[in-house]
ZADO-1210 file (C-alpha; in nm, 4 decimals, padded with zeros to 6 digits):
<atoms>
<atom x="12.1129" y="10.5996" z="07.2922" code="UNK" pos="1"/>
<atom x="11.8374" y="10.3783" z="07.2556" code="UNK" pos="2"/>
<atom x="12.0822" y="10.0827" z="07.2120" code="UNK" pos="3"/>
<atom x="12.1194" y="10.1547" z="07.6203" code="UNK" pos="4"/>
<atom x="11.7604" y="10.2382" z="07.6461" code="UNK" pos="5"/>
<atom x="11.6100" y="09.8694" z="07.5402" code="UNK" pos="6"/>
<atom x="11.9463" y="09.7178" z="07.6880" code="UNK" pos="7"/>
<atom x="11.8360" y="09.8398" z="08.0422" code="UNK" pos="8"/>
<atom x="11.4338" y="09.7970" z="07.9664" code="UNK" pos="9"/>
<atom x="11.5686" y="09.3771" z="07.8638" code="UNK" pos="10"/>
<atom x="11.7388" y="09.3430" z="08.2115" code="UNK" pos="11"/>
<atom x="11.4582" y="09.5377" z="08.4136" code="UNK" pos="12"/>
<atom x="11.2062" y="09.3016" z="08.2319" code="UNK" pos="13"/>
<atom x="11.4656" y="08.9757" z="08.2761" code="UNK" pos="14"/>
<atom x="11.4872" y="09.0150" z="08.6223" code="UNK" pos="15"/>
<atom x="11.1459" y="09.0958" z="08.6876" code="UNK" pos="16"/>
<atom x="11.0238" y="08.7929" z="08.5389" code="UNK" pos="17"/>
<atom x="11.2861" y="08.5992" z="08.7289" code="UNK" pos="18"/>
<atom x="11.1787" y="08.7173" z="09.0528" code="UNK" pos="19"/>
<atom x="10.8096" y="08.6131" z="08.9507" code="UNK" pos="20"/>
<atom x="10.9407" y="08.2695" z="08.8575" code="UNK" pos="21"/>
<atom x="11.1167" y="08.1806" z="09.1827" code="UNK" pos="22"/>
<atom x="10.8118" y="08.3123" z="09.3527" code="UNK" pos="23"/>
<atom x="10.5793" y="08.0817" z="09.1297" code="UNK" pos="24"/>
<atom x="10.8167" y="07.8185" z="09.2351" code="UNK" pos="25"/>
<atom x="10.7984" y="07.8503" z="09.5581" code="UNK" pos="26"/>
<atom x="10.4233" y="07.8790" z="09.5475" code="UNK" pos="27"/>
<atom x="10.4233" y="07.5429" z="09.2968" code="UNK" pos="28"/>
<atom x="10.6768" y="07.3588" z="09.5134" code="UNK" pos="29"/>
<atom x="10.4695" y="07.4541" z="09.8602" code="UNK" pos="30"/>
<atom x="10.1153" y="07.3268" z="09.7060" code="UNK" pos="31"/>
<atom x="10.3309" y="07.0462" z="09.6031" code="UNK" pos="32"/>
<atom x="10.4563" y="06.9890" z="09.9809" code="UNK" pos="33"/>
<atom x="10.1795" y="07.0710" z="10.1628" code="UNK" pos="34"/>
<atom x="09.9545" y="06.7418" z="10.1756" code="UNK" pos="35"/>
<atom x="10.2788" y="06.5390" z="10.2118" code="UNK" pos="36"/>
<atom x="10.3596" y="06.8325" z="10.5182" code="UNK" pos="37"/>
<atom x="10.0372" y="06.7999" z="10.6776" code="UNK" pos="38"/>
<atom x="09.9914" y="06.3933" z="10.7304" code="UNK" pos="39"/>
<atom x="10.3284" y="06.4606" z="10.9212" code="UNK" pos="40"/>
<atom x="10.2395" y="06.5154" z="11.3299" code="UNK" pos="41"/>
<atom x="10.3372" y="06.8695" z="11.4721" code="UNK" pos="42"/>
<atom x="10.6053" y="06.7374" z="11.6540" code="UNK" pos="43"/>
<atom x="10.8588" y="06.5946" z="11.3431" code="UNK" pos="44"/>
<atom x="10.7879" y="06.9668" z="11.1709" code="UNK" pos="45"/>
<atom x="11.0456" y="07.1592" z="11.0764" code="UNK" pos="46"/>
<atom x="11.0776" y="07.5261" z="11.2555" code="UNK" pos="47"/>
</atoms>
């Protein structure tokens, strides 16, 4: 039984923190973009 328990509690926790990565590395990766984004005219942005 509490094999299962901490089993489950390890892949709640695992994923959790892997969703708060890729959102950290989106955030990282878009404050790395954005002066390089913003020299660019409107017109060559992407939509």
């Amino acid at each position: 039984m509490p094999y299962t328990y901490y089993l489950t509690l390890f892949k709640n926790n695992y994923s959790f923190c892997l969703i708060r990565y890729k959102k950290t590395r989106k955030q990282k990766i878009k404050s790395i973009l954005s002066p390089h984004i913003s020299k660019i005219p409107a017109k060559s942005k992407l939509h």
